[in-house]
C-alpha positions in Angstrom: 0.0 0.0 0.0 3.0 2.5 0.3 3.8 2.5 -3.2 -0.2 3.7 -3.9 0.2 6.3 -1.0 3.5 7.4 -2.4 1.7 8.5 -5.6 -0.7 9.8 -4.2 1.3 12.0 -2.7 2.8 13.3 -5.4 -0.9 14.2 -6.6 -1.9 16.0 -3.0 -2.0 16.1 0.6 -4.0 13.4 2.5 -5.2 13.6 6.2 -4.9 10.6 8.0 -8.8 10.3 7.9 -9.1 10.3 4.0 -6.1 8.5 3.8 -7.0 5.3 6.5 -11.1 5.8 4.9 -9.9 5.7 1.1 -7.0 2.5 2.3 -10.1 0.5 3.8 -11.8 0.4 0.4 -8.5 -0.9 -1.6 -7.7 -5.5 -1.5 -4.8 -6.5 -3.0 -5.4 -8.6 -6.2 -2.4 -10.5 -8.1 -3.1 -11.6 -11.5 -1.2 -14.2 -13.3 1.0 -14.1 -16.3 -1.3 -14.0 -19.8 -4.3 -13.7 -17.6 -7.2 -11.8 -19.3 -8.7 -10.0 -16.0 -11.5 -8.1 -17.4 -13.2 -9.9 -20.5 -14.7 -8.1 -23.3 -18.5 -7.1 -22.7 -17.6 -7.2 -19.2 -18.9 -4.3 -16.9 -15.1 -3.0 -15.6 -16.3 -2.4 -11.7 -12.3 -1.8 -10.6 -9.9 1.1 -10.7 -6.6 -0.6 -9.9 -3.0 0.7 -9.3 -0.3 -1.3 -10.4 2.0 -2.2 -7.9 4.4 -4.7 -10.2 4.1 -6.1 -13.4 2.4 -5.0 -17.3 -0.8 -4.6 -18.3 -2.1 -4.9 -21.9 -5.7 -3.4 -23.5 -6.6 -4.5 -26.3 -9.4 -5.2 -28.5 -9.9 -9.3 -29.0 -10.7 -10.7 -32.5 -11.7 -14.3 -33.3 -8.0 -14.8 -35.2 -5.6 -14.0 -32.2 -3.0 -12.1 -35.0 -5.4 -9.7 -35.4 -6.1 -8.4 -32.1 -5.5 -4.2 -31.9 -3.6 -3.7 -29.3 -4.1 -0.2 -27.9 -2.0 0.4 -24.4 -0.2 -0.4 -22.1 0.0 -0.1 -18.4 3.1 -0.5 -16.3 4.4 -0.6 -12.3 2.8 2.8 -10.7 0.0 3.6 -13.1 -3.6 3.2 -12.4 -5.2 1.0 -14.6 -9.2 -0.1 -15.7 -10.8 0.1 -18.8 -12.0 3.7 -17.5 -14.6 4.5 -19.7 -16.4 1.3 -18.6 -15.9 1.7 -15.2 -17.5 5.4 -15.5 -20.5 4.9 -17.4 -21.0 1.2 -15.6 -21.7 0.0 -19.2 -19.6 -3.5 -21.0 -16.8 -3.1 -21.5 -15.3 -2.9 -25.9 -11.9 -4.3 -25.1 -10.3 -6.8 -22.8 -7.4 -6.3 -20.0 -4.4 -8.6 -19.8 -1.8 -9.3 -17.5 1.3 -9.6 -19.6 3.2 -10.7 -16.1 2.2 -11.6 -12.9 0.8 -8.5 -12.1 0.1 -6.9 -8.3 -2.9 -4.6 -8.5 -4.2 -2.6 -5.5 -8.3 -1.9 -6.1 -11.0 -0.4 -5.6 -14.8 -1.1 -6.6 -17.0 1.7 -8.2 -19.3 1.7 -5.1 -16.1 2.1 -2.0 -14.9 4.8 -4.9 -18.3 6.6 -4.6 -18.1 6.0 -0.8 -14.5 7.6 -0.9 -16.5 10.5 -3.2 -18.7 11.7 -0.3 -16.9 10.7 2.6 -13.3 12.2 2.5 -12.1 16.0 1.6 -9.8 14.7 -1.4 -11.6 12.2 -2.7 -13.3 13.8 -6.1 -9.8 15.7 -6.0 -7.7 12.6 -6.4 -10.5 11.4 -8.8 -10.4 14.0 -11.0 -6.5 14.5 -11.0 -6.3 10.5 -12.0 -8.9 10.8 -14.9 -6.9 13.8 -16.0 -3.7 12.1 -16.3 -5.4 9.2 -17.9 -6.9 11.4 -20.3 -3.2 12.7 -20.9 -2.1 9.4 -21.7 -4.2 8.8 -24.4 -4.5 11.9 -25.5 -0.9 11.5 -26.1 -1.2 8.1 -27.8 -3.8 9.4 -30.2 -1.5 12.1 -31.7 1.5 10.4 -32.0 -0.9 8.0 -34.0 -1.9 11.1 -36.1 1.8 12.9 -36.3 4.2 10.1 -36.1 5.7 7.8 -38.7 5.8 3.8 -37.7 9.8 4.3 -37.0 9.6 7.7 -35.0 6.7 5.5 -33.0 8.6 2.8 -32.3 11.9 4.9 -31.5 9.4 7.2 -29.3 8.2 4.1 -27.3 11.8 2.4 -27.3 12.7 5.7 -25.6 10.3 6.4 -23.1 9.0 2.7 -21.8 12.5 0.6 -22.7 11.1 -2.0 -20.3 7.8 -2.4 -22.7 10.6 -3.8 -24.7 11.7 -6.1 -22.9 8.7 -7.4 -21.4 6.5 -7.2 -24.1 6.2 -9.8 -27.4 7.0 -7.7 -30.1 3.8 -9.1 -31.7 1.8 -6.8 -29.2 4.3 -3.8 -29.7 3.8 -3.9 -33.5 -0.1 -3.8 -33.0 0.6 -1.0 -30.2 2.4 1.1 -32.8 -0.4 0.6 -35.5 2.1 -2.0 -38.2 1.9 -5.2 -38.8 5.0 -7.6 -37.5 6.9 -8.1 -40.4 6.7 -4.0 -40.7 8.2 -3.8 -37.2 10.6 -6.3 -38.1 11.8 -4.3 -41.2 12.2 -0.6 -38.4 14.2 -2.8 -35.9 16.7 -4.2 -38.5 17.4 -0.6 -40.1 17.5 1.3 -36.3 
């Protein structure tokens, strides 16, 4: 839990009321490697934090090669498939842990609890959905302004570990080529 309170933090000041209220609400989920956690038409009823490992959204197809992969989530990023979550309707894509993955969560009802109850609550709530609306924000233009090659060497740059961690299968998708294309960037970078 001191990883979660640790980036919180960062975001704003907590009493020790809103902090011990809002750390009531949270369990401690692990998820194991390749494990799809929240399935497609799924109502997403979590906000999670990632305490270790990668997440992967993605939207399934019924030939596996031609899944759209579409994020990413790493150690000491929230994670859900938000727009789910907010509007309590099923989910459009599916949430994978690429590792074994630690989450720390909370339910959409303890988060409305957390809402009402503490002074920082819809703060913290609104700061997250900002950032998460930065992400892909983000994602979206590089989509629109970037070449394949300045997206991969963009994403080699800032998440090196996505490398590492991640089949290049799901990186290609990520990056919007197919895996021979990404296979063409690597061997001339």
């Amino acid at each position: 839990m001191e990883q979660i309170k640790a980036h919180l933090d960062q975001i704003a000041t907590l009493s020790k009321f809103d902090w011990e209220f809002f750390m009531s609400k949270l369990h401690r989920r692990v998820i194991p490697k390749k494990t799809v956690f929240l399935k497609l038409n799924e109502i997403e009823n979590h906000i999670s934090f990632i305490e270790s490992g990668v997440v992967r959204l993605y939207i399934p197809k019924e030939n596996p090669e031609k899944e759209i992969t579409f994020g990413f989530s790493f150690e000491n990023q929230f994670i859900s498939a938000y727009d789910s979550f907010l509007t309590q309707k099923p989910s459009a894509y599916e949430l994978q842990a690429l590792t074994e993955t630690t989450l720390v969560s909370i339910s959409y009802n303890d988060l409305q609890d957390v809402y009402k109850t503490t002074q920082i609550g819809n703060l913290i709530g609104r700061l997250t959905a900002e950032r998460l609306f930065l992400i892909k924000s983000k994602r979206e233009q590089n989509l629109l302004n970037l070449s394949a090659e300045e997206r991969y060497m963009k994403l080699f740059k800032d998440r090196p570990e996505l490398l590492k961690e991640v089949p290049l299968k799901y990186v290609s998708s990520y990056i919007g080529v197919t895996a021979q294309a990404l296979s063409r960037i690597r061997k001339r970078l």
